[in-house]
N, C-alpha and C positions, 0 to 999 in steps of 0.2 A: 611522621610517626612520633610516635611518644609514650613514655616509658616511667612508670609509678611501683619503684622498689626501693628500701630501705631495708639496711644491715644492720642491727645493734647490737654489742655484744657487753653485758654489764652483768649484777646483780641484783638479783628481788629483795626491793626496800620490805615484803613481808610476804607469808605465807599466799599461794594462789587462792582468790576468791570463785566460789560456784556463783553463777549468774543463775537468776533463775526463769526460767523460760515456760511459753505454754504448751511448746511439743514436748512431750514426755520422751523422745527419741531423741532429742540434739540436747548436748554438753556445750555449756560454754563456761570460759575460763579466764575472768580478767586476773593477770596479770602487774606489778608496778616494778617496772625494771630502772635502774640507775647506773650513767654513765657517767663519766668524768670527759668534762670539756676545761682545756689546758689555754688560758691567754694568759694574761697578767697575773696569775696563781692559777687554783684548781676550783672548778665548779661543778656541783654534783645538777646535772640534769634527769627527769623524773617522765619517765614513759609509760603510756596505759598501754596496753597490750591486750588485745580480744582474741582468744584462740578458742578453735572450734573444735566440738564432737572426742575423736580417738586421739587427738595428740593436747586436747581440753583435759580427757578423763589421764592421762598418762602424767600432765603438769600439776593435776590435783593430787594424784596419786605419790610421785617420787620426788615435785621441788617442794623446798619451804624455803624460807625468810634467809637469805644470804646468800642462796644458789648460785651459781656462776651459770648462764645460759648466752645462745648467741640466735637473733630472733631474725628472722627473713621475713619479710610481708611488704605491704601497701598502707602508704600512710591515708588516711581517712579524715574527712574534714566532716564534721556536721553541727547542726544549730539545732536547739531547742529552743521552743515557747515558752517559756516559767506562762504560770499561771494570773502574773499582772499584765503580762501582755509583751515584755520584755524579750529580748532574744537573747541565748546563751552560747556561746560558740567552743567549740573543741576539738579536739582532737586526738586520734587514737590510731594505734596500729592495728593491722588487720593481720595476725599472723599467717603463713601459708608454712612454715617450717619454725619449730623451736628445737635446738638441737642444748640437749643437756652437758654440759665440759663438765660438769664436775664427777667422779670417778661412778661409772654406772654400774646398776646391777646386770646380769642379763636380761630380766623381765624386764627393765623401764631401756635398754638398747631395742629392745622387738617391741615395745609402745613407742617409742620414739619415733618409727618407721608407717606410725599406720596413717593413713591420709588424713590432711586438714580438715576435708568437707563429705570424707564418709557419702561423695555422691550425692546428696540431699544440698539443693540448691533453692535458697528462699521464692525466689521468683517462675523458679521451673524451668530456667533458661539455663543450661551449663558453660556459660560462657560470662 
């Protein structure tokens, strides 16, 4: 068995970005969260975050630049082909929950709640 989850809990180096996509039906929301990693001083580490659809429209909606959030998902690996032929590698999280800590309204507590993938599954497989 085997098991692809990751917990971070930091702030947005700046305001949520709208991705923009060609179903006119799904939201998505990159994210840049920052944590602090603690060895021989403090170092500010830099997380891309892809959150999806109802809890996409809710992070565009109530965070901006400084937000404290605390982010549940799948870490994701993938490579791109640049155009010289080159390959580019990275990495991102795939949110499945963002929960907002910094003091909510009630409208973004009942956005907070709505599902990650709103059902709509790229491939058609819900699993």
């Amino acid at each position: 068995m085997s098991f692809n989850q990751i917990i971070i809990l930091g702030n947005l180096g700046q305001d949520p970005e709208e991705v923009a996509t060609r179903d006119q039906n799904q939201t998505i929301a990159r994210l840049q969260v920052a944590t602090d990693r603690i060895t021989k001083g403090t170092f500010t580490d830099w997380h891309t975050v892809t959150v999806w659809n109802g809890v996409a429209r809710a992070c565009l909606k109530y965070l901006k630049k400084g937000s404290k959030v605390q982010v549940i998902g799948e870490m994701r690996y993938n490579t791109v082909v640049q155009g010289d032929g080159t390959k580019k590698y990275y990495h991102e999280i795939n949110a499945q929950r963002v929960e907002f800590l910094d003091r909510p309204t009630e409208r973004a507590e009942e956005a907070i709640n709505a599902p990650a993938h709103d059902g709509h599954h790229e491939d058609g497989i819900p699993f």
